[in-house]
C-alpha atoms as one frame of an Amber mdcrd trajectory, in Angstrom:
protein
 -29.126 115.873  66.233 -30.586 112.144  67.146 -27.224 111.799  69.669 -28.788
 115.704  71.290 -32.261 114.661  71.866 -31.153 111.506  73.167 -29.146 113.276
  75.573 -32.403 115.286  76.703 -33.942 111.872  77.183 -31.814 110.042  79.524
 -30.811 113.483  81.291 -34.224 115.080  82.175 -36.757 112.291  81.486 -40.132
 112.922  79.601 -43.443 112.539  81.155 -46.454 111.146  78.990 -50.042 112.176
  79.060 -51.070 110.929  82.480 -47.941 111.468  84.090 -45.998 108.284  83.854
 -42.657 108.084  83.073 -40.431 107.093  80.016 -37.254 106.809  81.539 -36.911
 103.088  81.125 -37.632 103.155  77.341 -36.442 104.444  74.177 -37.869 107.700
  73.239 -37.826 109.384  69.779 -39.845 112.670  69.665 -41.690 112.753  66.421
 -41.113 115.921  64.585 -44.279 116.930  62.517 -45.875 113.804  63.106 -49.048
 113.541  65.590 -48.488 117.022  66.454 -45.235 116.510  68.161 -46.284 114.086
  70.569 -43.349 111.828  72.070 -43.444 108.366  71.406 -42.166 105.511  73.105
 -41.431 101.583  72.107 -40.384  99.224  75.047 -36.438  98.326  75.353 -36.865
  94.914  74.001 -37.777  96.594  70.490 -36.848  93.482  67.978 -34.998  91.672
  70.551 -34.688  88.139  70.343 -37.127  87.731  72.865 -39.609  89.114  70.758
 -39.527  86.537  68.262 -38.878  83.090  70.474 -41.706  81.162  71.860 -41.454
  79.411  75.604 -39.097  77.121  74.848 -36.613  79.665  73.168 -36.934  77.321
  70.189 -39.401  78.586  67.425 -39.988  81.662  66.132 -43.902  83.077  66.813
 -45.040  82.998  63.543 -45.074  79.153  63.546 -48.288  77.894  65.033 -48.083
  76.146  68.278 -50.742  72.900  68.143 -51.461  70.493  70.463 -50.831  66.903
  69.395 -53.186  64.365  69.983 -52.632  61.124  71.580 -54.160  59.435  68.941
 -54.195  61.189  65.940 -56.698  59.262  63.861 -59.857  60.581  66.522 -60.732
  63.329  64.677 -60.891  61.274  60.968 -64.459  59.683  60.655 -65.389  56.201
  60.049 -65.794  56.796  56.150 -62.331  58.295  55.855 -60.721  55.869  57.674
 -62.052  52.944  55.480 -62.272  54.492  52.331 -59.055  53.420  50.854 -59.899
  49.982  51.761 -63.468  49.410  50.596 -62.521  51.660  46.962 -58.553  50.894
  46.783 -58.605  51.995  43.224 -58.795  54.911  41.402 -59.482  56.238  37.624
 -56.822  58.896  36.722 -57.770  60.447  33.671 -55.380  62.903  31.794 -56.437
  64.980  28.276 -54.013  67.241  26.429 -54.639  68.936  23.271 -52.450  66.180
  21.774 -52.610  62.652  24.425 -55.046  61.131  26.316 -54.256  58.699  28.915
 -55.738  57.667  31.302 -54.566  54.733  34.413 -56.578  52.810  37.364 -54.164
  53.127  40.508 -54.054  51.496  43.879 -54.985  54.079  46.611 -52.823  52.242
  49.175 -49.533  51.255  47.616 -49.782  53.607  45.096 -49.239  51.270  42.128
 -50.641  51.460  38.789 -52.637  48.190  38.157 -53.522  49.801  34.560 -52.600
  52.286  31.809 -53.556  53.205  28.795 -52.653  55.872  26.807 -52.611  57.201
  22.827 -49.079  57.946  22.911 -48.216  54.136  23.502 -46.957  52.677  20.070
 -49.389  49.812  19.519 -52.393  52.552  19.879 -51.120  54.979  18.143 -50.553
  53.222  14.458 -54.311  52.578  14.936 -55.921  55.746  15.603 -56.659  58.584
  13.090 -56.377  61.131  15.740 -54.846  60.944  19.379 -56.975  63.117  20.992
 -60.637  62.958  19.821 -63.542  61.446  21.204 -62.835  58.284  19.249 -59.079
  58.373  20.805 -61.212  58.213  24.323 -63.525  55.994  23.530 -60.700  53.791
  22.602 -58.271  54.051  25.364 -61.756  53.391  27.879 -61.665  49.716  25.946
 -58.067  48.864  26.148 -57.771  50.434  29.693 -61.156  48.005  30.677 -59.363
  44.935  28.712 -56.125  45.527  30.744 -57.763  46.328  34.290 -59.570  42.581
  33.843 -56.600  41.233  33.285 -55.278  42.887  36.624 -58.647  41.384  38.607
 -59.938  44.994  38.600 -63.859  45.653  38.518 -64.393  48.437  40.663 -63.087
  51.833  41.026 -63.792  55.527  42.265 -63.181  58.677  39.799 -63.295  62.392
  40.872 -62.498  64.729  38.512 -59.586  67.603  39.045 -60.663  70.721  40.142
 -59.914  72.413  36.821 -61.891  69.429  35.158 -65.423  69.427  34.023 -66.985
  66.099  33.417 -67.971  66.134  30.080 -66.812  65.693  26.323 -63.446  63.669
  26.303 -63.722  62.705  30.303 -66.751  61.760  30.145 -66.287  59.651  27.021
 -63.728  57.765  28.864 -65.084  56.657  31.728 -68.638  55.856  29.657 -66.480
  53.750  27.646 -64.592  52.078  31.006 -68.498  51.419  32.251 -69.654  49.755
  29.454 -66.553  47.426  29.056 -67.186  46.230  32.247 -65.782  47.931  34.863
 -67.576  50.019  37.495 -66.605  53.295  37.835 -68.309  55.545  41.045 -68.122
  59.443  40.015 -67.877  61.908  42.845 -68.848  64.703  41.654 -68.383  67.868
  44.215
């Protein structure tokens, strides 16, 4: 049937609404559909042209951007120097049986500091490994061992999922008062 009406297609030629003609594309009358209207898709119908940008290269669902010439003009000042003028940051992780927690250099990505209740010499000494005690704990030993490191400041924003308070909070009360200054951006 599909070979017959294609026949009647490139034979006699249909005519649309206004009078144009559909002899240069691939028609397929729509039976019960629209009310039998013809309709028409243009030659190149998921040709590779359709999916290859300028250069014949990328497909056109990948987003064409212009690079900059100097790609650190659109950072500001403050995110620029950042890294710098805070280089370290308080991780702090809580499970429902560790807490750790470690003071890391933004930069090189090295940890200066870690503490944690699963470490051997903690855990003979604690009751519990993960109660408020357990945190207030691993804040003093992590404080001990970031002096030790020449490490006084250091930035601390929680994870998205975190909340700052209870066993966070506990930590990085317990970092403060040992002697180590902790800035909390909260968002």
């Amino acid at each position: 049937m599909l070979k017959q009406v294609l026949q009647k297609v490139w034979s006699k030629g249909y005519y649309g609404q206004r009078g144009e003609s559909y002899m240069n594309c691939l028609c397929v009358p729509a039976i019960g559909f629209h009310s039998g209207h013809v309709h028409s898709a243009p030659r190149s119908f998921f040709g590779v042209e359709d999916f290859l940008d300028d250069n014949n290269s990328r497909p056109y669902t990948y987003k064409k951007e212009r690079k900059s010439k100097n790609p650190q003009k659109h950072v500001s000042f403050k995110q620029r120097t950042e890294a710098y003028m805070e280089p370290f940051t308080l991780d702090v992780l809580i499970s429902k049986r560790f807490v750790t927690a470690s003071l890391t250099h933004r930069v090189t990505s090295k940890q200066v500091a870690v503490a944690g209740t699963n470490s051997k010499d903690i855990k003979a000494a604690l009751k519990s490994r993960s109660d408020i005690p357990a945190c207030l704990a691993i804040g003093r030993i992590l404080a001990d061992r970031a002096r030790e490191a020449d490490v006084y400041t250091a930035s601390y924003t929680p994870r998205d999922r975190d909340k700052f308070e209870g066993k966070i909070r506990a930590v990085v009360q317990s970092l403060i008062d040992n002697g180590i200054d902790v800035k909390i951006y909260l968002d």
